[in-house]
C-alpha positions as CSV (number, residue, x, y, z in Angstrom):
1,X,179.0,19.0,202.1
2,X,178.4,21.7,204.9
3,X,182.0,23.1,206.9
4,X,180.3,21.2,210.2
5,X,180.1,18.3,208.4
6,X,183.8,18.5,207.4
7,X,184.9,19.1,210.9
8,X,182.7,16.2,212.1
9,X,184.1,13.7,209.6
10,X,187.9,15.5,210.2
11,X,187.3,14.7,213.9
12,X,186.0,11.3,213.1
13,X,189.1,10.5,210.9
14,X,191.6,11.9,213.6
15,X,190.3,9.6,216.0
16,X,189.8,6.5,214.4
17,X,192.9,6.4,212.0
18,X,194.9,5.8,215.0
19,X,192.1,4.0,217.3
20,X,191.7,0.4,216.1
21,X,187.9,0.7,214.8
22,X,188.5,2.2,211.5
23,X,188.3,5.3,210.6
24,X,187.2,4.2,207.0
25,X,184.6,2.6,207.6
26,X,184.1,5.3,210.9
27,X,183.8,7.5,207.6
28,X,181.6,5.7,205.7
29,X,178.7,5.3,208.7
30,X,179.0,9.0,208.9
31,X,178.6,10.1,206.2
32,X,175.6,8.2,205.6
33,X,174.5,8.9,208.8
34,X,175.0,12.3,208.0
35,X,173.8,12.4,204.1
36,X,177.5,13.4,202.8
37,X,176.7,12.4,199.1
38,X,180.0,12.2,197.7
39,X,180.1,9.4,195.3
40,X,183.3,7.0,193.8
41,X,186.5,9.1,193.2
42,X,185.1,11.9,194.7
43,X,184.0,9.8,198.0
44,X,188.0,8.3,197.9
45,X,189.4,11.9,197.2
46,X,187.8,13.3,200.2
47,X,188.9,10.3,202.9
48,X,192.4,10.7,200.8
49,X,192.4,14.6,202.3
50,X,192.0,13.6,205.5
51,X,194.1,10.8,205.8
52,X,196.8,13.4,204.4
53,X,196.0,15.0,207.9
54,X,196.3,11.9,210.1
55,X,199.5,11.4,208.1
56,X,201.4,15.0,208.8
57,X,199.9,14.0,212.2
58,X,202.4,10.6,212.1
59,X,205.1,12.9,210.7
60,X,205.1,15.0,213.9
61,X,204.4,12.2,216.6
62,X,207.6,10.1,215.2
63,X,209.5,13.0,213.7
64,X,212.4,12.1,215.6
65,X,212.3,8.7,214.8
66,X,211.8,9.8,210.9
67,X,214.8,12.2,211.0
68,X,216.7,9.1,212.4
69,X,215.9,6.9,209.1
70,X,216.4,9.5,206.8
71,X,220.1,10.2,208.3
72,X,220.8,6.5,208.5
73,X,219.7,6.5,204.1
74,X,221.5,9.6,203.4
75,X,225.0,7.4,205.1
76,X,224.5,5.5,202.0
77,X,225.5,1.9,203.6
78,X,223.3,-0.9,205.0
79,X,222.5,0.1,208.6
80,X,220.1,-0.3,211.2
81,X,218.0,2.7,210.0
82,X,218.3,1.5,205.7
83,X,217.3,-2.5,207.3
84,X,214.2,-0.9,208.7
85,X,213.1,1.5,205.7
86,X,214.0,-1.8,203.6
87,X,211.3,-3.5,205.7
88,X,209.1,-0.6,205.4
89,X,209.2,-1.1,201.9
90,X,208.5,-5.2,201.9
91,X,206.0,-4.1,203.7
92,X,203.8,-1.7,201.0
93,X,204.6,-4.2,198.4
94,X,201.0,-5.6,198.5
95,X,199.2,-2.9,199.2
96,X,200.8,-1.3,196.1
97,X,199.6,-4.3,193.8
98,X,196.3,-4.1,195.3
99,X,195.7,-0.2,194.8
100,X,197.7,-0.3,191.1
101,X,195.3,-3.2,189.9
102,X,192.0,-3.3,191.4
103,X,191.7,0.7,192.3
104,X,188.2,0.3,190.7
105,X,186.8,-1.8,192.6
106,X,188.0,0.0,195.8
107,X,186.4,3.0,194.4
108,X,183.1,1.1,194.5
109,X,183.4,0.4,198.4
110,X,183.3,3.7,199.4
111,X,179.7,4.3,198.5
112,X,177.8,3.9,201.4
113,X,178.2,0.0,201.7
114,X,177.0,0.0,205.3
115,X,176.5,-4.5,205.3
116,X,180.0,-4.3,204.5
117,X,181.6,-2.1,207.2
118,X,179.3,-3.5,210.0
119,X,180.8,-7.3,209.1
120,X,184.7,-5.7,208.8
121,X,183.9,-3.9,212.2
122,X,183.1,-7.1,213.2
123,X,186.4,-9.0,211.7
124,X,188.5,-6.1,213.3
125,X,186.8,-6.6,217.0
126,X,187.7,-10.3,216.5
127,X,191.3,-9.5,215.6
128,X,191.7,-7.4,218.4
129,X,190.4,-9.7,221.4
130,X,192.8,-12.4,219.7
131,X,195.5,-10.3,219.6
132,X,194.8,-9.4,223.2
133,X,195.7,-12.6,224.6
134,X,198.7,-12.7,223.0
135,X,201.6,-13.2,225.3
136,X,205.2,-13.9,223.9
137,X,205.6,-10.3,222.5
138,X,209.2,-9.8,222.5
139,X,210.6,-9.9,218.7
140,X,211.3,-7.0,216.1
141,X,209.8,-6.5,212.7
142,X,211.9,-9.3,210.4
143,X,211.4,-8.9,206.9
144,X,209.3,-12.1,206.5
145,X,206.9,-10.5,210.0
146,X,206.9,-7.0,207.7
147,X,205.9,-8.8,204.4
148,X,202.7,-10.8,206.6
149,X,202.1,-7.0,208.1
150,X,201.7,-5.6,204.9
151,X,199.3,-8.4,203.2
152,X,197.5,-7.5,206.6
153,X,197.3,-3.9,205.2
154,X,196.1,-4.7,201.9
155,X,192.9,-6.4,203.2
156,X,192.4,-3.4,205.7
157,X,191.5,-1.4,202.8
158,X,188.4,-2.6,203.4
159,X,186.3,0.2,204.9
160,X,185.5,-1.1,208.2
161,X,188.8,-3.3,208.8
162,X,190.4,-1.0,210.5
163,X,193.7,-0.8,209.1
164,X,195.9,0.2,212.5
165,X,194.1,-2.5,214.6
166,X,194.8,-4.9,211.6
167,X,197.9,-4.5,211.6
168,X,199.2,-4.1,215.0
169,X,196.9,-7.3,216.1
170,X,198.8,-8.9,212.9
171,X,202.2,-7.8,214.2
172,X,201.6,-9.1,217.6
173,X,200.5,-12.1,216.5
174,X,203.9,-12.4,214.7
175,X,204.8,-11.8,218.3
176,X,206.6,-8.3,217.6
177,X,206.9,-6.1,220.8
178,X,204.0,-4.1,221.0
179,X,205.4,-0.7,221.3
180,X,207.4,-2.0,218.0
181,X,204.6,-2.8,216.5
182,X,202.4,0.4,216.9
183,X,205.4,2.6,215.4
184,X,205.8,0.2,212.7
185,X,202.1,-0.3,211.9
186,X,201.9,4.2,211.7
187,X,205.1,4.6,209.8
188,X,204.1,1.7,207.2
189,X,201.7,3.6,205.6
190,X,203.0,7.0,205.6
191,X,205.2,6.3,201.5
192,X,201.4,4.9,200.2
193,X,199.4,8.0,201.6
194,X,201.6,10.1,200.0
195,X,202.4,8.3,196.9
196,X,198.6,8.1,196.3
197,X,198.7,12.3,196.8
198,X,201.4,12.7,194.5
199,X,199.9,10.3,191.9
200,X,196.6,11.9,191.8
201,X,198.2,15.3,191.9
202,X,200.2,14.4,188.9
203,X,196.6,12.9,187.5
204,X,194.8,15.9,188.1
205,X,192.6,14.0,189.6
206,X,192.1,15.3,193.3
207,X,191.6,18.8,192.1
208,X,188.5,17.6,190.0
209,X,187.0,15.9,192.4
210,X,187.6,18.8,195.3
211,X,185.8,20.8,193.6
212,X,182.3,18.6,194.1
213,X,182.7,19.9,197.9
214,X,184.9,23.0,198.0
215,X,188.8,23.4,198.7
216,X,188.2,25.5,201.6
217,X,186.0,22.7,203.3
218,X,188.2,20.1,202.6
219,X,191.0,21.7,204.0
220,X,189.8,22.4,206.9
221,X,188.3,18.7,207.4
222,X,192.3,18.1,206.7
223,X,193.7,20.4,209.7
224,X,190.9,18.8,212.2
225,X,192.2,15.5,211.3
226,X,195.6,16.6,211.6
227,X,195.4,18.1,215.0
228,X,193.0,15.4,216.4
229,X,195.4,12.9,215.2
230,X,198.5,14.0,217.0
231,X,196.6,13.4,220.3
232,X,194.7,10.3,219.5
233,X,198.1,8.7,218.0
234,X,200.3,9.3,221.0
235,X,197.0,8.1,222.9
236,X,196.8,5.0,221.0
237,X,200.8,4.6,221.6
238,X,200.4,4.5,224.9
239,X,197.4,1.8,224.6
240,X,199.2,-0.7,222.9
241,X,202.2,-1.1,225.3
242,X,199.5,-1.5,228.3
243,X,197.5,-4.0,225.9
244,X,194.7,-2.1,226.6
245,X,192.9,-2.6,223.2
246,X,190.1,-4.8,224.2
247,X,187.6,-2.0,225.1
248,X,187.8,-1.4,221.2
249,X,187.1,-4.7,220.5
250,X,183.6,-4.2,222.3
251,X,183.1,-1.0,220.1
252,X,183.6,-2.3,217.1
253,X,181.5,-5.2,217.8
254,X,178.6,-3.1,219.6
255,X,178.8,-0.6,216.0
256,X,179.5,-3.3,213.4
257,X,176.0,-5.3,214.8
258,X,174.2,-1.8,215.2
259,X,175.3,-0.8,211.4
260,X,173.9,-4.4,210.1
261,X,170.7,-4.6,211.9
262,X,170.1,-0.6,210.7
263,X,171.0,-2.3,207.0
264,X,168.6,-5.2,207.3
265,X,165.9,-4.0,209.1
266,X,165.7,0.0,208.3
């Protein structure tokens, strides 16, 4: 993989980890548009890297909000700020079974599987024009809304489902507040991104597989994602509370049918 290509796919991921079309399966079209041959765990490793940069990204958007939580835990009493963490946590719970048991087969769709990313492009554009319509917004994350969230986030591992769409779409649907929902849906997943770093650092695995492309590209794939992110998150913040998502609907819709009919007929 070439250092353009890195900053391409770092731009790519910066954008769409935020934007509700996906940045996985934004990845995966890419890449093959691109001829990024980076196969199974290697494949994984590398959209791992630069979701570590969309993730820092989250860290500094919400960093107040974060230092909040962690000053409610450290009080060491059931608050406001433990309540929400504990829903945080509810709300990985499936996601966790799903990457602890069936991490093999996830591996597998990150291989080019273009049929399947046009059709999730496809499920996400629905989600979003549904969502879109939704009117009684007004509720916070419960526990049983944050448990529904994260089942929501399990199936957005799917590349092409995009996972922020997914589960903001989901949240409003639980009718959550919408500017509730975005910060929930971008804090959710900051514990699995980097419990999945800190289990494959401890596996030795991302170090193998960073070696197929070179540290010195990935990294800088990272810091593209990282400083695109910060923009396109506060952008997407912004988005949600106007309800202003249904432009994205017609892109994932427009790219999911373009990425088929390049499948089937190319």
């Amino acid at each position: 993989m070439d250092l353009w290509q890195a900053i391409l796919l770092g731009i790519i991921q910066g954008l769409a980890e935020f934007l509700p079309v996906s940045s996985s399966g934004q990845l995966e079209l890419a890449k093959a548009a691109l001829g990024v041959d980076l196969e199974g765990s290697a494949g994984l490793a590398f959209t791992i890297y630069l979701h570590v940069g969309t993730a820092l990204a989250t860290v500094v958007v919400f960093r107040k909000t974060i230092w909040d939580l962690l000053k409610g835990l450290f009080e060491f009493r059931w608050n406001e700020q433990t309540r929400y963490l504990a829903m945080i946590a509810v709300s990985m719970i499936p996601a966790g079974i799903a990457g602890l048991f069936f991490m093999d087969y996830i591996d597998l769709l990150f291989e080019g599987n273009v049929l399947l990313v046009g059709s999730m492009l496809i499920l996400t554009a629905a989600l979003l024009l549904v969502a879109g319509r939704a009117r009684d917004t007004t509720r916070k994350v419960s526990f049983a809304s944050a448990l529904i969230i994260g089942l929501s986030q399990a199936l957005a591992i799917l590349p092409g489902l995009s996972r922020s769409g997914t589960t903001i779409s989901t949240s409003v649907l639980c009718k959550v507040d919408r500017g509730d929902a975005a910060r929930f849906s971008f804090l959710m997943v900051l514990p699995l991104i980097f419990g999945q770093i800190a289990k494959d650092i401890l596996d030795g695995g991302l170090s193998a597989d960073m070696s197929q492309s070179g540290a010195g590209v990935i990294l800088v794939g990272t810091l593209v994602s990282f400083l695109v992110g910060i923009a396109a998150c506060r952008w997407m913040i912004a988005l949600v509370k106007r309800a202003q998502l249904k432009w994205f609907a017609v892109y994932c819709l427009i790219v999911g049918a373009a990425a088929i009919a390049w499948k089937l007929f190319f």
